[in-house]
N, C-alpha and C positions, 0 to 999 in steps of 0.2 A: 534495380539489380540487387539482389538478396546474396550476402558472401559472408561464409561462414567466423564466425568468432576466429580460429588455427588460422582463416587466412590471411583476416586483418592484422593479428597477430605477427606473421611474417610479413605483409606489408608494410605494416609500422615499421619492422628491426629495419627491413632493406632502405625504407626513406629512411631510416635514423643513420645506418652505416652510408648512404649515399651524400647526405649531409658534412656528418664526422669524415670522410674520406676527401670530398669536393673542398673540403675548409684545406685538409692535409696537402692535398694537393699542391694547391696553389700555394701555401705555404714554401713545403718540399721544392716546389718547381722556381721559387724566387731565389730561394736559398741557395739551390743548386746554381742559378744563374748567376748569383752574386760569387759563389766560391770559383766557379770557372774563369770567371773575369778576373778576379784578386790571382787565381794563380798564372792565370798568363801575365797577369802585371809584374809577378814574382818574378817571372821569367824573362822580362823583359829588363825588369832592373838587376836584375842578375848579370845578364850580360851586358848591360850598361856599363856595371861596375868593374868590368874587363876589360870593354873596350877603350874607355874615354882615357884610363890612363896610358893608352899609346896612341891618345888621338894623331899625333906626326907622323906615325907611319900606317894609320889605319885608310888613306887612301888609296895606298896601293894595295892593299887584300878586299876591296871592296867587290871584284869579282866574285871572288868565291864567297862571299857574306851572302851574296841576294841568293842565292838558293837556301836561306836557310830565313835571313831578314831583309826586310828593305832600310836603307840606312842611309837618311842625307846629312850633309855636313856643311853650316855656314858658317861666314862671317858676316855678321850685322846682317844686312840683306841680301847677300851674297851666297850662293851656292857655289861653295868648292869643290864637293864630288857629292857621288851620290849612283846608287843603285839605279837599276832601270826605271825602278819605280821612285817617282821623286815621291817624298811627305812634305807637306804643307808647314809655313813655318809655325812652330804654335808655343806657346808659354809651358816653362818650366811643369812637367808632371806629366799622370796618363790621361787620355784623351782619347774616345772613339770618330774616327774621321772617315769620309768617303774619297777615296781616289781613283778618279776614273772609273765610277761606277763601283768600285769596289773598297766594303768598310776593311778598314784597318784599326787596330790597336796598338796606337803609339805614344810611346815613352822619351820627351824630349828633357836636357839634362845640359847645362853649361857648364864648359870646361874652367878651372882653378888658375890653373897654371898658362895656358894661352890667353890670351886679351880675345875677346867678342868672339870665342868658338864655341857655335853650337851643335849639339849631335840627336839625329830625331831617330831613332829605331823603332821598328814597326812589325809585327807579323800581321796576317790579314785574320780577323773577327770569326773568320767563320771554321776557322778550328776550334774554337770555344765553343761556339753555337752549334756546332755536329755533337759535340761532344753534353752541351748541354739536352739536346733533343732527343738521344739516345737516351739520356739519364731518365728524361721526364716520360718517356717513354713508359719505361722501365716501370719509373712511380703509379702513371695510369695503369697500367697492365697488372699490377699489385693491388691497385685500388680498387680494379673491376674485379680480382680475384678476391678481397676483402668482402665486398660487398655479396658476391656468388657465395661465399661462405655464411657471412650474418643471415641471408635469406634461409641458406639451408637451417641453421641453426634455431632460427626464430618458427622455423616451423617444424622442426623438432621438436623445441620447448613448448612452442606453442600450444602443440598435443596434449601435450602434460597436463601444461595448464590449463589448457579446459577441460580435462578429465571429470574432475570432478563438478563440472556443469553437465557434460554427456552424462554422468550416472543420474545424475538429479534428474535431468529430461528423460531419461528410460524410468526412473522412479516412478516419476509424476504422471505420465504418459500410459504406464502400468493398469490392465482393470480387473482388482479396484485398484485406486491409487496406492501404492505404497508410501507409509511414514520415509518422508526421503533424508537420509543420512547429515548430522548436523556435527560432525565432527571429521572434516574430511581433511584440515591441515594447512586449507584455504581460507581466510576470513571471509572474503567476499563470498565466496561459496556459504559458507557458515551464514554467514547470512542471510544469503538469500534461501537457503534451505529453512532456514526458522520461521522466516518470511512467509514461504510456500509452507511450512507447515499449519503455522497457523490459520491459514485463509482455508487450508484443507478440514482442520477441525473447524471455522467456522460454518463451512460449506454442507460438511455431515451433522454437526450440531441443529443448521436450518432445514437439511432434507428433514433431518430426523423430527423436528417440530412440523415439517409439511406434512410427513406422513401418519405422525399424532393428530393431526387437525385434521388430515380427510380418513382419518378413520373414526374419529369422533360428529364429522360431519355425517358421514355414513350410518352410523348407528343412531344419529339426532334425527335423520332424517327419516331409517326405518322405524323407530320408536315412534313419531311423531306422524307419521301416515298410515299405523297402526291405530294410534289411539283416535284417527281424526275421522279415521274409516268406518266405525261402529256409531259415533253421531250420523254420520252423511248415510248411512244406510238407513239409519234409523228415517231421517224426514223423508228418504225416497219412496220409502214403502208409505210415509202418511200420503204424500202428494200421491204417487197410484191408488191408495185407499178413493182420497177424496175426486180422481179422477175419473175412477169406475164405479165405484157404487154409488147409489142413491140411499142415502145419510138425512137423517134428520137434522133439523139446526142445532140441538144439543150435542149430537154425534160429533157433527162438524166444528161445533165450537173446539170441545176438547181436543181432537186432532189438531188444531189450528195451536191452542195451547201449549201444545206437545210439540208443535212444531217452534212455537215459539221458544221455549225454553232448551231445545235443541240447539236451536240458532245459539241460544244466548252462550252455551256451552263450549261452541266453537268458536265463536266471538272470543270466547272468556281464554280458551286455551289456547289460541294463534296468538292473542296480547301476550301471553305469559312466553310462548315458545319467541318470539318476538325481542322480549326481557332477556331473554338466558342467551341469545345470539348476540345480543348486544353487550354481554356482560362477558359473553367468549372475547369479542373485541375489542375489549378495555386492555391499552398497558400504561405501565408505570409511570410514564409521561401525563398518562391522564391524571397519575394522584396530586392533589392540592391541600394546603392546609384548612383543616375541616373542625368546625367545632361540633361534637359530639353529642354534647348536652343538647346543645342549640335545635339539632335534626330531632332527637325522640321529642323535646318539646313539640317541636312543630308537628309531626307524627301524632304525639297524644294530643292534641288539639283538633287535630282532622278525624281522629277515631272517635273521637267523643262526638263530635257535630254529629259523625255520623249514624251515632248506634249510642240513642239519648241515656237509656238504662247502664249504659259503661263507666266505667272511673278509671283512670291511669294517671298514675303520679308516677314523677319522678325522682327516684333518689341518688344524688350524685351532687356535685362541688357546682358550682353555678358556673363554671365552665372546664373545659376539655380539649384542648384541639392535639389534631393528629396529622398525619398526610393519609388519603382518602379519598375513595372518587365516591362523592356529595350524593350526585344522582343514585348507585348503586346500594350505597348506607340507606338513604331515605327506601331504597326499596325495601331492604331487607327489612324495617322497624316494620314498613308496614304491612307485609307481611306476618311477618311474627305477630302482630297483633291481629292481624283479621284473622290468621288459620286459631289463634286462641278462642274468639268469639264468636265462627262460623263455627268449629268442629268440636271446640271443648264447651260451649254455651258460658263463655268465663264472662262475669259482670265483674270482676276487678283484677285491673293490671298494673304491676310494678317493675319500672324500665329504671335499673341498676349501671351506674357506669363507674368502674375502677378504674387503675392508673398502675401497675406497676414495673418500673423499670420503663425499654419498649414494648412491653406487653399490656394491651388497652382493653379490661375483659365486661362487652353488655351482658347482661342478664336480663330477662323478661319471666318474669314467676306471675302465674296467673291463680286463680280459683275457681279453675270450670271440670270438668271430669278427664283429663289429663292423657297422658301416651301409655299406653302399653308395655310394660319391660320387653318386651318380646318384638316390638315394633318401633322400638326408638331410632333403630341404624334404618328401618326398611323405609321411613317415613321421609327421609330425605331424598331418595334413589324418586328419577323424574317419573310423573303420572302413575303413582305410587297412590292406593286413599286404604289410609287406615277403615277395620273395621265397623268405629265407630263416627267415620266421616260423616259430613254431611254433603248429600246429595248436590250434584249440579256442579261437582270443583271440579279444575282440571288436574290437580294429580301435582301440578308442578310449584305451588305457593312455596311448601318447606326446601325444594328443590333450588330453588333463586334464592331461599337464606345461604344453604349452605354451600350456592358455587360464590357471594358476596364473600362471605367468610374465608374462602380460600383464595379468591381476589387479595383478599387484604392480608395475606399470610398468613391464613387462623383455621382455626376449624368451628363446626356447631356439632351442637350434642344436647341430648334431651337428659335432666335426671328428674328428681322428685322435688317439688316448692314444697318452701314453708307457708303458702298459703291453702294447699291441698289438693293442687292442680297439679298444671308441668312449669319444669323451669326448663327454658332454652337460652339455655348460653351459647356469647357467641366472642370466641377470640379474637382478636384484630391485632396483626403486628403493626407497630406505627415504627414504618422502615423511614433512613434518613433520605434525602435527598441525594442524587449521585453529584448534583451542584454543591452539595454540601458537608461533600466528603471530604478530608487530609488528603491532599496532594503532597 
C-alpha cells in the first residue's frame, strides 16, 4: 500500500502526540489519584483534630456523625461506641480498608489525655474514586482532543512541507524536463533537487553523445556503402562478362585480374572501415602508459622489411612515454608511412618525437612528391584520394591518422619538410590519469 509523503507525515505527528499524551496520561491520572487520596486524608485529620479532644462526650453525638463519618471508639480491644458501620481496629495513621464489602478511608489516632483511647474515623473511598474518575476522564477526553488536533496540524504542515517535493515532481515529470528549482528553503529538497539535476544533465549529456554516434554511424555507413558499391559493381559486371560471352584465355585472364584486384580493394577498404570503428570505440580507460619512441622504432623496422629501397630513422631521445592507446598509435605511424611511400614514392623517412609540457608533437617529413596546398585538409576527410594517389587505396589510410590524433587530444596537419616532400604532424595530448589526479 503506497501512502503519500503529507500522509506519513500526519501519521507520524498523530503516533508521536498519542505517545506524548499516553505517557501524560498516565502520569496526570496517578497524580490526580494521589492528590484525591492526600485530600481526603486532609480531611479526615481535620476532623480528627476536633473530635478527639471531646473524645468524653463524643459518644453521645455519634448518631448524628454516621451520616457524615463512620467512627469507632476503643479501649484496648474493646469497642465503646461506634457508628453503624464498625472500622477495624488498625495502627496509628491512614489506611484504606474493606468493610463489609465496602473500602473505606480511615484515619485512626490515640487519645493524650485518656489512658488506651482509640478513635478510628472513616469516610468510604469511593467519593475519592468518583471523583478521581471524573478527573481522568476529563484528562482522556483532552488527550483525544490533543491528539485530533496534532493530526490536523501534521497535515497541514505537512502540505507545506512537501511542497517543495510536489514542485520538484511536476518539474521533473514536465516534457521536456525542466532544470528543477535548487533553492527552495528546504535542505532536503535542495538536495535532492541538485541530485535530480545532475543525473538530468547527465542523462542529456548521454542522449546527446547517443545521437552524435548514430548520426555519425549513419553517414559511416552511407559513406561506406557508397564507396563499396562502385568496386561490387565493378566485379559484377566482370563475372556477367565471363558468364556470357565467349572470351579468349587472354581476355579471360585480364578480367580474372581485374577481378582480382577489385577484391583486393575491398578486402583493403572493409580492414581500414573496420580500424576507424574500432578506433570510434576506444575510450580513456583504454589509454596506458606508452612509450613513443619504442612504437615508430618498431614501425620503421616493419617499413623497411617491407619496402627494401626505404630508410626511416628516427629522431627523438631514446625514450618517451605518454598515456596512449598502443594499438591505435602503432596504426597511425603506419599509416603515415605507407600513404608517404605508396602516394608520394618517398624513399626516405624521418619519424621526429618532441616533448613539450603535456603536449607530445610526432612529425613524419618524407622526400617523395608531397600534398598539395590545396589538398592538405581534404586529404584527411574519409575515402578521400588526392589527385596524385595511387591507384588501388581505400581513400581511408590519412583518415585513421587523423581520427588517432584526435583520440589522443591532438589534431594532424600536412605542411611542407625540409626534405622536399610533406611533413605530417601529428599532436598528441599526454592527458593525466583520472587515478592520478588531486583529490
Amino acid at each position: 500500500m503506497r501512502l503519500s509523503l503529507r500522509l506519513r507525515v500526519a501519521a507520524a505527528t498523530a503516533l508521536g502526540a498519542t505517545l506524548v499524551v499516553a505517557a501524560l496520561a498516565v502520569v496526570t491520572s496517578v497524580a490526580i489519584s494521589r492528590n484525591n487520596v492526600n485530600q481526603l486524608d486532609e480531611r479526615l485529620t481535620t476532623a480528627s483534630q476536633a473530635l478527639v479532644p471531646n473524645a468524653a462526650v463524643l459518644e453521645t453525638f455519634l448518631d448524628q456523625l454516621s451520616a457524615a463519618f463512620a467512627v469507632t471508639i476503643r479501649t484496648g480491644d474493646t469497642v465503646r461506641a461506634s457508628t453503624p458501620i464498625q472500622l477495624p481496629d488498625l495502627p496509628e495513621g491512614s489506611e484504606t480498608v474493606d468493610v463489609d464489602g465496602q473500602r473505606f478511608r480511615v484515619y485512626t489516632t490515640k487519645t493524650v489525655s485518656l489512658v488506651d483511647i482509640s478513635i478510628a474515623i472513616g469516610v468510604p473511598a469511593i467519593e475519592a474514586q468518583q471523583v478521581t474518575d471524573e478527573q481522568q476522564r476529563q484528562v482522556i477526553f483532552i488527550g483525544l482532543g490533543a491528539i485530533a488536533v496534532s493530526t490536523g496540524l501534521g497535515w497541514l504542515f505537512g502540505g507545506r512541507a512537501v511542497r517543495p517535493l510536489v514542485k520538484l515532481t511536476r518539474q521533473v515529470s514536465a516534457q521536456p524536463p525542466m532544470p528543477p528549482d535548487t533553492k527552495t528553503g528546504v535542505r532536503e529538497a535542495d538536495e535532492l533537487a541538485v541530485a535530480i539535476g545532475g543525473m538530468l544533465q547527465r542523462v542529456n549529456d548521454a542522449q546527446e553523445r547517443t545521437n552524435d554516434a548514430l548520426a555519425t554511424a549513419r553517414d559511416f555507413a552511407a559513406v561506406s556503402a557508397h564507396e563499396l558499391r562502385t568496386p561490387l559493381t565493378a566485379m559484377r559486371t566482370d563475372i556477367e562478362v565471363l558468364r556470357t560471352l565467349d572470351l579468349e584465355r587472354t581476355q579471360q585472364e585480364e578480367i580474372l585480374r581485374d577481378l582480382e584486384r577489385t577484391q583486393g580493394r575491398v578486402e583493403t577498404t572493409l580492414a581500414a572501415l573496420e580500424r576507424l570503428a574500432s578506433g570510434e570505440l576506444s575510450s580513456d580507460s583504454d589509454r596506458v602508459a606508452t612509450d613513443v619512441v619504442e612504437i615508430c622504432d618498431v614501425a620503421a623496422q616493419d617499413a623497411m622489411r617491407q619496402n627494401e629501397d626505404l630508410d626511416v630513422r628516427i629522431d627523438s631521445v631514446p625514450s618517451l612515454t605518454m598515456r596512449a592507446l598502443p594499438t591505435g598509435l602503432r596504426l597511425a605511424v603506419d599509416n603515415a608511412i605507407i600513404n608517404a611511400v605508396r602516394h608520394g614514392n618517398a624513399k626516405a623517412v624521418v619519424l621526429s618525437i618532441r616533448r613539450q609540457g603535456t603536449l607530445v608533437t610526432l612529425t613524419i617529413d618524407d622526400d617523395g612528391t608531397g600534398v598539395a596546398r590545396g589538398e592538405r585538409d581534404a586529404v584527411f576527410e574519409r575515402f578521400y584520394r588526392g589527385a596524385a594517389a595511387a591507384k588501388g587505396g581505400s581513400g581511408l589510410g590519412l583518415a585513421l591518422v587523423e581520427q588517432q590524433a584526435e583520440l589522443h587530444g591532438g589534431r594532424a596537419y600536412f605542411t611542407d619538410s625540409p626534405l622536399g616532400g610533406a611533413r605530417l604532424v601529428l599532436e598528441l595530448d599526454d592527458r593525466p590519469s583520472p587515478d592520478d589526479s588531486p583529490t
